[in-house]
TORPA-4810 file (N, C-alpha, C, O; in nm, 3 decimals):
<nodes>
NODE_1_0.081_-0.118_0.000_0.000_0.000_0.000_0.087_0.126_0.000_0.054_0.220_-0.073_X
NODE_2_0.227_0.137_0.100_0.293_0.256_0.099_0.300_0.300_-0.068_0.255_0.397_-0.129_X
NODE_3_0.367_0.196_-0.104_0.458_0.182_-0.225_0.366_0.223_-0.358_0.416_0.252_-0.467_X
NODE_4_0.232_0.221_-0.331_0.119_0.228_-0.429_0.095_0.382_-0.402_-0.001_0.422_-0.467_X
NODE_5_0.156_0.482_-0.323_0.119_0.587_-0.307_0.221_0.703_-0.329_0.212_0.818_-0.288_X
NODE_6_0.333_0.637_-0.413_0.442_0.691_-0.469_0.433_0.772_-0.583_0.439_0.712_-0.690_X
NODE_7_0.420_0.895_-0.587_0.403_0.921_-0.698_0.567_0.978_-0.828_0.690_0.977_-0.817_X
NODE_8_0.502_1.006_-0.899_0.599_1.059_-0.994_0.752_1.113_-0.965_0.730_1.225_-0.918_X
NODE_9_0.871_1.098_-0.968_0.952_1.161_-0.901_1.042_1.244_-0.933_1.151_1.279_-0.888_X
NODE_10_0.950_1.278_-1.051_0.983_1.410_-1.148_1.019_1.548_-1.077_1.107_1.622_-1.122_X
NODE_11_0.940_1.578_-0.958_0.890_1.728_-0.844_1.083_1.704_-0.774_1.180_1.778_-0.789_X
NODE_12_1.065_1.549_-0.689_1.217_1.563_-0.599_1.325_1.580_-0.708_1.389_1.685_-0.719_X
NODE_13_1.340_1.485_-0.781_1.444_1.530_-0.882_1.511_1.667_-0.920_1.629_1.698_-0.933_X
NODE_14_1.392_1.738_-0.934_1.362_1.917_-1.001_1.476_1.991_-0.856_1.538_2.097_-0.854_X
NODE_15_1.465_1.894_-0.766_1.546_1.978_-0.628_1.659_1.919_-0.562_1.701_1.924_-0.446_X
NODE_16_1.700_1.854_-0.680_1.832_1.712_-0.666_1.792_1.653_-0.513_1.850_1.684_-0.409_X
NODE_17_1.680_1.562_-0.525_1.665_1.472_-0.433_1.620_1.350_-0.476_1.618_1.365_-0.598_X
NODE_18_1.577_1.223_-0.450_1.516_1.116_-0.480_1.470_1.065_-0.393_1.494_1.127_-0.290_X
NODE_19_1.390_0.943_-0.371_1.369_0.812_-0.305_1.393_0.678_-0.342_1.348_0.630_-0.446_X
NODE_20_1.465_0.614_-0.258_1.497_0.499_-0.301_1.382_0.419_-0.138_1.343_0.457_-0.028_X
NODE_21_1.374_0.296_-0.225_1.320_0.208_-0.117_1.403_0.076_-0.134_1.443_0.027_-0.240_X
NODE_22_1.425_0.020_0.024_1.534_-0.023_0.045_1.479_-0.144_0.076_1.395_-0.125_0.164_X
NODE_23_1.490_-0.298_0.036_1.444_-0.429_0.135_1.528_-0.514_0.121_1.629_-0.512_0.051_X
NODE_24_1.475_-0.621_0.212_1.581_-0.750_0.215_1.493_-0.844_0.142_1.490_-0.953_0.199_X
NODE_25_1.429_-0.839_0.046_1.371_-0.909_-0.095_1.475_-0.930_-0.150_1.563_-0.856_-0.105_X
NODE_26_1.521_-1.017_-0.253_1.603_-1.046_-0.312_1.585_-0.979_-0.387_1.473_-0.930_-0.398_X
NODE_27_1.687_-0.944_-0.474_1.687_-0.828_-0.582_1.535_-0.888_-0.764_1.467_-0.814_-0.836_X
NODE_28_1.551_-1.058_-0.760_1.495_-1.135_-0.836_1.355_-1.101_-0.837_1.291_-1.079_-0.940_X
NODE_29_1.301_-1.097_-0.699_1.185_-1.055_-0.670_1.121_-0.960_-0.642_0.999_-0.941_-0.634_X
NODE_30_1.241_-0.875_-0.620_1.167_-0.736_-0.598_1.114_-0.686_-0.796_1.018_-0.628_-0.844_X
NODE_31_1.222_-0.739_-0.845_1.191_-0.728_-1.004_1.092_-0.770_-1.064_1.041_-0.712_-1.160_X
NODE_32_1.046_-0.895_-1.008_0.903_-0.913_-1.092_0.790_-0.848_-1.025_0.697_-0.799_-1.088_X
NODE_33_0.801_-0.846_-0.877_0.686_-0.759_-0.798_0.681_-0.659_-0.859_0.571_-0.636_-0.910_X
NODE_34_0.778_-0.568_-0.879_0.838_-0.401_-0.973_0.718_-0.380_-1.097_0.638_-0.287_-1.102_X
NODE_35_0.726_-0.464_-1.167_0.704_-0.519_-1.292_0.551_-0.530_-1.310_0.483_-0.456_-1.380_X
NODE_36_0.508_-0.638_-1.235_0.359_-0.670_-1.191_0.301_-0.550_-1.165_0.194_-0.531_-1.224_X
NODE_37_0.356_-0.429_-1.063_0.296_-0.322_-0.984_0.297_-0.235_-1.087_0.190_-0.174_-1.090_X
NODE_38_0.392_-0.191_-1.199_0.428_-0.067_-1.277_0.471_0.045_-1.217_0.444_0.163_-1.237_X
NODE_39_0.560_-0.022_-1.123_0.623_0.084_-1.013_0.786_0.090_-1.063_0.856_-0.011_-1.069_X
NODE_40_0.834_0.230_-1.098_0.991_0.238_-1.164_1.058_0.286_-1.124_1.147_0.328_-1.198_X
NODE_41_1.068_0.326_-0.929_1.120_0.388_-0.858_1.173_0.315_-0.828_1.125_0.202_-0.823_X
NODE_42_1.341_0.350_-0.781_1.421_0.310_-0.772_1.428_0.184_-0.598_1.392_0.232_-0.491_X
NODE_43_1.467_0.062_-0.604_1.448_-0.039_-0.540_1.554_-0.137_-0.506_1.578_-0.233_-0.579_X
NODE_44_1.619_-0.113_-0.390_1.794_-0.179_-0.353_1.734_-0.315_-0.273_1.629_-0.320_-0.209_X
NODE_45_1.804_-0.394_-0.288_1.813_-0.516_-0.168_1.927_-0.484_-0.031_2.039_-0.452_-0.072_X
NODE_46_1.921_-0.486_0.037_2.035_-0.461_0.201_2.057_-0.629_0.195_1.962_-0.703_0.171_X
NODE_47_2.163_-0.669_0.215_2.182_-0.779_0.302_2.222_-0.782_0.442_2.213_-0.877_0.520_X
NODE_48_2.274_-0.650_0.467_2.338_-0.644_0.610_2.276_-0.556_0.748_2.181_-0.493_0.703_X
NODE_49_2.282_-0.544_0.809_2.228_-0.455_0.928_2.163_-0.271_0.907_2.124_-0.185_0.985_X
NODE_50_2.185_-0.283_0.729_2.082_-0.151_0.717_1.970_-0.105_0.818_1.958_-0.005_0.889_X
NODE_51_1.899_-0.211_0.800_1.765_-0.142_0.808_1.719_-0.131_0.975_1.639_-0.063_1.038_X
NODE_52_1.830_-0.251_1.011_1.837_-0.191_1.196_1.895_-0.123_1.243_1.897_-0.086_1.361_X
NODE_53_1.983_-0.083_1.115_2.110_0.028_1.188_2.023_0.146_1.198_2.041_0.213_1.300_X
NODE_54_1.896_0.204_1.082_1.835_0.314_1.132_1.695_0.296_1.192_1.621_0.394_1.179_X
NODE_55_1.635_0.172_1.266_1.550_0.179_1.342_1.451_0.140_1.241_1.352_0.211_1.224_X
NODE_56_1.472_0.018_1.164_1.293_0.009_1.055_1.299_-0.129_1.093_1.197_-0.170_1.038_X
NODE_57_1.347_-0.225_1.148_1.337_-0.306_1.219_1.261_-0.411_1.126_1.325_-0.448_1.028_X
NODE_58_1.123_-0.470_1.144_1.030_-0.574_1.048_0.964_-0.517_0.970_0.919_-0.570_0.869_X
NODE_59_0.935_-0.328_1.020_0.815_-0.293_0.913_0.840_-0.203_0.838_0.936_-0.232_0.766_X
NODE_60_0.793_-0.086_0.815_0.867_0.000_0.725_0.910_0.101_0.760_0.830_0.128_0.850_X
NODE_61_1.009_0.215_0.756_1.019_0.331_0.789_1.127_0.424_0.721_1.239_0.392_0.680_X
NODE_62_1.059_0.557_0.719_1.097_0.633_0.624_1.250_0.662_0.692_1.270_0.636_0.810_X
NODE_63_1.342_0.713_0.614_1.475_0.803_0.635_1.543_0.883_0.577_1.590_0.844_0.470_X
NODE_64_1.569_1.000_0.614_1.602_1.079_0.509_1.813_1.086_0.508_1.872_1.075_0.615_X
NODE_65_1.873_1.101_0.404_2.004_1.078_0.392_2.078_1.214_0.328_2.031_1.250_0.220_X
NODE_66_2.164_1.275_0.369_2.197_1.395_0.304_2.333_1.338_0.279_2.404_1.290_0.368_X
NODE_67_2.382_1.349_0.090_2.471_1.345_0.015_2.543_1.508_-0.043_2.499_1.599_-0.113_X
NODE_68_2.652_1.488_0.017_2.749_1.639_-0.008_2.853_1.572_-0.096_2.934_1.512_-0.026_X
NODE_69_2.878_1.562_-0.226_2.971_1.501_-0.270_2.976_1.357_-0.295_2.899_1.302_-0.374_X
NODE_70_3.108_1.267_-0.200_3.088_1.145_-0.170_3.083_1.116_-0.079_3.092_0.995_-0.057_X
NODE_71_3.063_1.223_0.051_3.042_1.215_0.155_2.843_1.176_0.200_2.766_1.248_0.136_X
NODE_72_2.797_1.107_0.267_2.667_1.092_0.267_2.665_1.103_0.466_2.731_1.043_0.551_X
NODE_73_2.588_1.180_0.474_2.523_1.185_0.613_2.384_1.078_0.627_2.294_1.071_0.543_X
NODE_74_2.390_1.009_0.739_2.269_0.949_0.820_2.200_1.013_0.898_2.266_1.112_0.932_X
NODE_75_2.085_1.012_0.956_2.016_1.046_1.049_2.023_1.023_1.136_2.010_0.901_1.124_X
NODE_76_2.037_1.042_1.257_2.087_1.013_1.439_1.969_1.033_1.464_1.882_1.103_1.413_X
NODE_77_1.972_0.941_1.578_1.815_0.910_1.708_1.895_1.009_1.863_1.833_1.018_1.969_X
</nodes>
């Protein structure tokens, strides 16, 4: 349902930003789900302690990431 409420990402772009959505789906499957949905926003697999390192734990949660260069900032709790 989140993912169905994504729209166009033409607007963030216009302000050098994006969204990526991040899971531990295999990359195989997130591709045909992708596909099935007609969803073309961008979609990573984590294998490692991502998604607990910023607190999304089993379900979903948003995060925002600030890129200066090749330097990338995280968000702190």
């Amino acid at each position: 349902m989140y993912a169905d409420q994504i729209s166009h990402l033409a607007h963030l772009n216009a302000h050098d930003m994006t969204m990526v959505v991040v899971s531990r789906a295999p990359q195989e499957n997130i591709d045909r789900f992708r596909a099935r949905m007609g969803w073309d926003f961008p979609w990573c697999t984590t294998t490692d302690s991502f998604s607990e390192d910023f607190g999304v734990g089993e379900w979903h949660g948003p995060n925002a990431f600030l890129r200066d260069g090749d330097r990338v900032f995280a968000p702190t709790s």
